[in-house]
C-alpha positions, -999 to +999 in steps of 0.1 A: +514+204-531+480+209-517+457+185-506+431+175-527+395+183-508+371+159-525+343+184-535+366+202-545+379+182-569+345+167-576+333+204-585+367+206-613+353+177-628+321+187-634+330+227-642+361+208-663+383+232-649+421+229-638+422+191-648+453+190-658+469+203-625+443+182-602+458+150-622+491+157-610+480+160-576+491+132-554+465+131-533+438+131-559+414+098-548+418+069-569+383+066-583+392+102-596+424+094-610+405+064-630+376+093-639+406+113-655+421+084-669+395+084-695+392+123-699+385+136-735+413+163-732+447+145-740+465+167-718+449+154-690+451+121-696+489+123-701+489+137-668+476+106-652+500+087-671+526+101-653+514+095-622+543+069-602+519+051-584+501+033-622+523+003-628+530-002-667+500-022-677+477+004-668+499+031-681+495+015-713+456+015-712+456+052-713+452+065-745+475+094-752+502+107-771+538+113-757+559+146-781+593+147-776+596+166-746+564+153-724+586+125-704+577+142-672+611+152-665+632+188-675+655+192-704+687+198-687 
């Protein structure tokens, strides 16, 4: 995984480009991850909600919709 460069990241946000992938980064600031947290595009919220580091509470304060197969893990 590569590490998140701060303009870059603040230059996805405002281009609204990659989202998706930069919420899955690990070293994405946290300020950023909150930014995303609240993103129109549901995919990218669902991204952050996967993110290990959110405890449960705030997991449940992102609005987003889980399908069948977005658990975050591979159907074996």
């Amino acid at each position: 995984m590569v590490t998140v460069v701060r303009a870059d990241a603040e230059r996805c946000l405002a281009e609204r480009t990659h989202l998706a992938a930069l919420a899955e980064n690990p070293s994405l600031p946290a300020d950023l991850v909150e930014r995303l947290a609240a993103d129109p595009d549901e995919d990218v919220r669902l991204a952050i909600s996967l993110r290990p580091e959110l405890d449960e509470t705030r997991r449940m304060e992102i609005d987003f919709t889980a399908g069948d197969f977005d658990r975050g893990d591979t159907v074996q």
